[in-house]
C-alpha positions in Angstrom: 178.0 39.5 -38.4 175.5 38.4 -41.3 176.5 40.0 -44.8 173.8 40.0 -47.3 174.0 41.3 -51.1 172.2 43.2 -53.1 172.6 46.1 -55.9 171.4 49.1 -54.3 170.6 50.1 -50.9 168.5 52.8 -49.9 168.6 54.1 -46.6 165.7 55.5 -45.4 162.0 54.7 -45.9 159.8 57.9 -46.2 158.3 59.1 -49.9 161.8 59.7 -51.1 163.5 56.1 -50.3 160.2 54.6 -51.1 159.8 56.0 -54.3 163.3 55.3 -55.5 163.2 51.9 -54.0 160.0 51.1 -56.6 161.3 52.5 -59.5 164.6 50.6 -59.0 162.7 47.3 -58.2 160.6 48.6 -62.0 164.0 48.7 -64.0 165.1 45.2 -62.5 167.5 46.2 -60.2 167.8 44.7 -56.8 167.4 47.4 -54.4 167.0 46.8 -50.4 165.7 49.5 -48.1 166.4 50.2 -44.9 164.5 52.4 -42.5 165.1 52.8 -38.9 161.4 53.1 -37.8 158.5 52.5 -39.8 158.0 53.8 -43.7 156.8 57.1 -43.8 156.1 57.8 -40.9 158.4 61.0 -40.4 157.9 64.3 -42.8 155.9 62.5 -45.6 153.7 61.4 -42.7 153.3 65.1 -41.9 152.7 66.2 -45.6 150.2 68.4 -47.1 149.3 65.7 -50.0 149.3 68.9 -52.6 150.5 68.3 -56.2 150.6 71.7 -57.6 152.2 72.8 -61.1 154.5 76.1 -61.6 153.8 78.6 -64.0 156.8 79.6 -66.4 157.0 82.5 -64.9 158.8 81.2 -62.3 161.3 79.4 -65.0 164.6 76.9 -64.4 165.2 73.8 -63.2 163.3 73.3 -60.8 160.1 74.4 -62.6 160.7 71.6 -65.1 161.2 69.2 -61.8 157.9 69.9 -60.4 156.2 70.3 -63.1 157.6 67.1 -64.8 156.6 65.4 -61.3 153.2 66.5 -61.4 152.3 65.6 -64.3 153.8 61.8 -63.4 150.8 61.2 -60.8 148.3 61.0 -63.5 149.5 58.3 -64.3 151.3 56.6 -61.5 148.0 56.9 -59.5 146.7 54.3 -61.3 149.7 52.5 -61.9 150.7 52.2 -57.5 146.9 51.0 -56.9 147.5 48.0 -59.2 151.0 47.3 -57.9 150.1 47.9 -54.6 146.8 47.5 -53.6 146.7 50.8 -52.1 144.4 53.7 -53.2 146.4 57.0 -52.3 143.3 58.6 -53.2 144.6 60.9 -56.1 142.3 63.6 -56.9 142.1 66.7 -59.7 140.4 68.9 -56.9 141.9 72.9 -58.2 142.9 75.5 -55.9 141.6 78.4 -55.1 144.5 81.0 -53.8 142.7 83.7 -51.6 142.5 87.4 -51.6 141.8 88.5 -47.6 141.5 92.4 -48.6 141.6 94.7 -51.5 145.6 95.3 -51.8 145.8 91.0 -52.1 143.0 91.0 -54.8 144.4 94.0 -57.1 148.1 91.7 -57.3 146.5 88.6 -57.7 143.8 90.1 -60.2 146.7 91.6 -62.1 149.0 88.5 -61.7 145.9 86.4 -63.3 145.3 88.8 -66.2 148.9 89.0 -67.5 149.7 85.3 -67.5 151.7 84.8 -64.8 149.6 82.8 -62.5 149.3 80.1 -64.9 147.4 79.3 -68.6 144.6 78.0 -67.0 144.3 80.2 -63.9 140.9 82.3 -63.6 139.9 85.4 -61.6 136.9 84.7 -59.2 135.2 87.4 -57.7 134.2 87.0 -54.5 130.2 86.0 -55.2 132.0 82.9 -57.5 134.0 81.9 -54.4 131.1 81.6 -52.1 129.3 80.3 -55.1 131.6 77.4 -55.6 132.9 76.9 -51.8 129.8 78.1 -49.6 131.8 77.3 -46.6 134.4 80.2 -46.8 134.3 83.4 -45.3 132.7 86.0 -46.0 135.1 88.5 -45.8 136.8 86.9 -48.7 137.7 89.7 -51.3 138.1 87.1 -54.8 140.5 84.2 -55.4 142.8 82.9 -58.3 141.2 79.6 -59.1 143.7 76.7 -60.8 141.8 73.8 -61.6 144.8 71.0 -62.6 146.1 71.2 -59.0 145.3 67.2 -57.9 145.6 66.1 -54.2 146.4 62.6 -52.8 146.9 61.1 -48.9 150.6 61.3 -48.5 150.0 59.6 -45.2 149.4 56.4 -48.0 151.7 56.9 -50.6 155.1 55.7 -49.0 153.1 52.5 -48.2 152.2 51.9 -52.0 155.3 52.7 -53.2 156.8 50.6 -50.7 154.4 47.2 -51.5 154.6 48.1 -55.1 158.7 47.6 -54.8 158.3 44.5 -52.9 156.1 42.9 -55.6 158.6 43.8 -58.1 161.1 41.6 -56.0 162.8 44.7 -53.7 163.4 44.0 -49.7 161.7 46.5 -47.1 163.3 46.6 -44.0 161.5 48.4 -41.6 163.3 48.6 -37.7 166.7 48.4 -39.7 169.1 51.7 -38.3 171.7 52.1 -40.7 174.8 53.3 -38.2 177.7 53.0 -40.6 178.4 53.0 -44.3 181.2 49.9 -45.3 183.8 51.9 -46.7 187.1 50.4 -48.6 189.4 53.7 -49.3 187.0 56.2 -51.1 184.3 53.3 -52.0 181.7 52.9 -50.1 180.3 49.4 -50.2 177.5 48.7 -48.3 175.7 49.4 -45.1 176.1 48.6 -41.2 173.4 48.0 -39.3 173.6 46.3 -34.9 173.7 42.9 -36.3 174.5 42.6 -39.6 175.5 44.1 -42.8 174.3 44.6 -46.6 176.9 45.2 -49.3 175.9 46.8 -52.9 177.4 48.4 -55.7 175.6 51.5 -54.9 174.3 53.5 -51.5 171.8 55.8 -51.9 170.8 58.2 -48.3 167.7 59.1 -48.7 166.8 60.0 -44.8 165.8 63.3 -45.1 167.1 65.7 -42.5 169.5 63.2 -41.0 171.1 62.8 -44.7 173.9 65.0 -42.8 174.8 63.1 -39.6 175.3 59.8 -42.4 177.4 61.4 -44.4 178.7 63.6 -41.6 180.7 59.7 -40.4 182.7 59.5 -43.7 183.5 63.3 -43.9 180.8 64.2 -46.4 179.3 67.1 -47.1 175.4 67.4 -47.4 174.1 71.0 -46.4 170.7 69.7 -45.3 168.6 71.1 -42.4 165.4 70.2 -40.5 162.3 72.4 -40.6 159.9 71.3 -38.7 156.2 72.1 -39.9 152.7 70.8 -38.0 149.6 69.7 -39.4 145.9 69.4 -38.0 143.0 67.1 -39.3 139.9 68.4 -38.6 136.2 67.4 -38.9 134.1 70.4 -39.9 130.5 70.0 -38.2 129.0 71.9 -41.2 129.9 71.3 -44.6 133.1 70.9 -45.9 135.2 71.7 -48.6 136.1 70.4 -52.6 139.2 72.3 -53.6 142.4 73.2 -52.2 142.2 76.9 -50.2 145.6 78.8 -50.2 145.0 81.8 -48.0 147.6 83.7 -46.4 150.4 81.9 -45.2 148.3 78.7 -44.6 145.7 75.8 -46.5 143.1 73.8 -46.0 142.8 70.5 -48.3 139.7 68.2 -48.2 140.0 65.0 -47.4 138.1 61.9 -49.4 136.6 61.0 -45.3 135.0 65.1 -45.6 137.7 65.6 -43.3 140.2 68.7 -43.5 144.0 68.7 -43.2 145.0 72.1 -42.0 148.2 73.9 -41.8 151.6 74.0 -42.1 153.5 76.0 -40.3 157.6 76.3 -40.6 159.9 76.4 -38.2 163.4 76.4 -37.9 163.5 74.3 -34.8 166.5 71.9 -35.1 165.4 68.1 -34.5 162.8 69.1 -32.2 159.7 67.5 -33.4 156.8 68.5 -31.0 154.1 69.6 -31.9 153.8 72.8 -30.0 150.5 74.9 -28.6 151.9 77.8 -30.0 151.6 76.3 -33.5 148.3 74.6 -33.2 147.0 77.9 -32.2 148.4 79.9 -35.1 146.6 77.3 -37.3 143.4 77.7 -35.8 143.4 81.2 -35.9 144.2 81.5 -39.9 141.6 78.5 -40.4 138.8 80.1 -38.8 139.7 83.4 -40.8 139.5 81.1 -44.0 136.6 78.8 -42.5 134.8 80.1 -39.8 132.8 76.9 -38.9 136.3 75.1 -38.4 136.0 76.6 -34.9 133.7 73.9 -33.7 135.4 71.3 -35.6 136.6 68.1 -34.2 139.9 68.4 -34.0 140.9 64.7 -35.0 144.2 64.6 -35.1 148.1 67.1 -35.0 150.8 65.9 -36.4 155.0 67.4 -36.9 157.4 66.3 -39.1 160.8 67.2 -39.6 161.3 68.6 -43.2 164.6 68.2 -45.2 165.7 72.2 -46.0 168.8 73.1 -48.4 170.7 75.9 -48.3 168.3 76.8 -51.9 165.6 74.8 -51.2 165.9 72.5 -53.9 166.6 68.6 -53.9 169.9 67.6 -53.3 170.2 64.3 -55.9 172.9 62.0 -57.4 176.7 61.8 -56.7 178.1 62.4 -53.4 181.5 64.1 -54.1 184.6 62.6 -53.5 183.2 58.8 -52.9 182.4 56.3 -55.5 179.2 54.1 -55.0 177.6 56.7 -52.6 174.6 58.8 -53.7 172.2 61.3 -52.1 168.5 61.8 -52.6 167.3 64.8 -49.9 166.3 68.5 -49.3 163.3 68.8 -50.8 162.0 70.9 -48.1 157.9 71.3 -48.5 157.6 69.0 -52.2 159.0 65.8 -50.7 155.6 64.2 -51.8 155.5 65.9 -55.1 158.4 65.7 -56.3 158.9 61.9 -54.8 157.6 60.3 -58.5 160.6 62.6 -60.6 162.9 61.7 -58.5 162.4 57.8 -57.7 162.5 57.5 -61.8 165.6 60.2 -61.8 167.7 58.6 -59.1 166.9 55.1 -61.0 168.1 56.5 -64.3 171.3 57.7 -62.5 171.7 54.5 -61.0 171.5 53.0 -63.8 173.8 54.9 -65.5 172.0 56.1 -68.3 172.7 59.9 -66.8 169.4 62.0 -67.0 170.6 65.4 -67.7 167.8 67.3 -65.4 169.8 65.7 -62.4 172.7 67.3 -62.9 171.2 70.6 -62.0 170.6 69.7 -58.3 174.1 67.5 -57.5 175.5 68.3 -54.4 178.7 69.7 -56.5 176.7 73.2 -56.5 177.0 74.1 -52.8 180.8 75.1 -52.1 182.9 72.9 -49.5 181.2 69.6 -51.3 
């Protein structure tokens, strides 16, 4: 069997992996991923492509995560296009968060008013939603507009992050299935693959809901779940859309073609990955409440992917308990494609060693039996 070395491995190739895997390669670390199929093609395939601040009310952690992330695209845009050659088509589009009837304006109205939706959040009466997107309904009541939310194809961003790393010297390995980790006592030293293995000081799982079944083989302890949510593309006849419509329990985000991605649903559906009739349907039906032209859109494309859930729905990042040289980057259920630019530069930090201190609130430690 063929050993190869190299500093850190990273098993798995969607945002996450990816994202580490660049920011590695950035702080001159040799870093090799490996992904079983082809990069990005599972979850962050299936991804909304939102990046969306929280407002303090909210408060903790994980408000300074995302909104830390966020705020990383503006510049990282920019920054993947020259590495990479890829455009992930990052735009500051805003939002506009919908009230259906009366009882859903008067919260949101009030919610606006006091602060809590954000500093920069405005009320818009129903006349200024039409006004600024002719295309909704009618029947809408007013909105909460946000204009810093930005948008990007997540169905590109793995890939730039992906070429960016292999400019900057790391190895993509795509058709690679990891199925062992190299274990000496409680070090874990490298990866197993059919036909050959990688060592490295450090192995990092980053493959989202099946984070579990690899650390499952050693006796580790990762609390990670899939959720499977669905997606359609569709191609309004009519006109289209410029900002990001929250309404009700689904979206609609414009695409840079004049295309729409709607969706997502979630469902607790174990590994099943279909996409199902039931689902596509459920979409339709809150679109055309949103949009009611999307009914004779050309429906271009539905897509599923399997969503990494935690038992708190926040990431699960550094350490793995009880085994030295073996790390975990997972569970970041919906904001896998948000959140992938803090936690690539995070997990490098860690790897590093230079200890980041807004890791430490989403170790694996905090969930009992790890």
């Amino acid at each position: 069997m063929m050993t190869a070395n190299t500093d850190a491995i990273i098993i798995g190739g969607g945002v996450i992996g990816c994202s580490i895997a660049y920011h590695l390669a950035k702080a001159g670390v040799s870093a090799t991923l490996l992904e079983r199929g082809e990069i990005g093609m599972e979850a962050s395939n299936a991804a909304s492509g939102i990046l969306s601040s929280i407002s303090g009310g909210a408060g903790g952690a994980y408000t300074r995560l995302v909104n830390a992330s966020a705020k990383m695209f503006h510049t990282l845009a920019p920054e993947l296009a020259e590495a990479s050659g890829v455009d992930i088509e990052f735009a500051q589009c805003g939002e506009l968060l919908l009230a259906l009837d009366e009882n859903e304006a008067t919260a949101l109205y009030a919610a606006t008013m006091e602060g809590e939706s954000g500093e920069d959040a405005q009320w818009f009466t129903a006349k200024a939603v039409r006004d600024m997107e002719p295309a909704l309904s009618e029947s809408i009541v007013g909105a909460v507009y946000t204009p810093e939310v930005c948008r990007l194809n997540n169905q590109r961003l793995s890939a730039a992050y992906a070429r960016a790393a292999t400019r900057l010297g790391a190895t993509v390995r795509e058709h690679a299935e990891v199925i062992g980790l190299v274990r000496s006592g409680l070090r874990i030293s490298g990866a197993r693959l059919h036909n050959e293995e990688f060592s490295a000081d450090h192995v990092i799982i980053a493959a989202g809901p099946w984070s579990r079944t690899i650390a499952d083989a050693i006796g580790g302890y990762l609390p990670v779940r899939p959720v499977r949510g669905v997606n359609l593309n569709l191609q309004p006849v009519g006109g289209s859309i410029r900002s990001v419509v929250h309404g009700g329990w689904g979206l609609l985000v414009p695409r840079n073609d004049g295309s729409i991605l709607a969706g997502t649903t979630v469902e607790e559906a174990d590994y099943d990955c279909r996409v199902t009739a039931g689902a596509v349907q459920d979409i339709m039906n809150m679109s055309e409440q949103i949009m009611p032209s999307l009914r004779d859109a050309r429906l271009n494309w539905t897509i599923a992917g399997l969503r990494p859930g935690s038992p708190d729905d926040a990431p699960i990042l550094g350490a793995v308990p009880g085994w030295d040289g073996l790390h975990v980057a997972t569970g970041h259920y919906r904001n896998g494609i948000l959140l992938s630019a803090i936690t690539g530069s995070l997990m490098a930090e860690h790897i590093i060693g230079k200890k980041p201190k807004l890791i430490e609130h989403f170790s694996p430690r905090r969930f009992k039996g790890a």
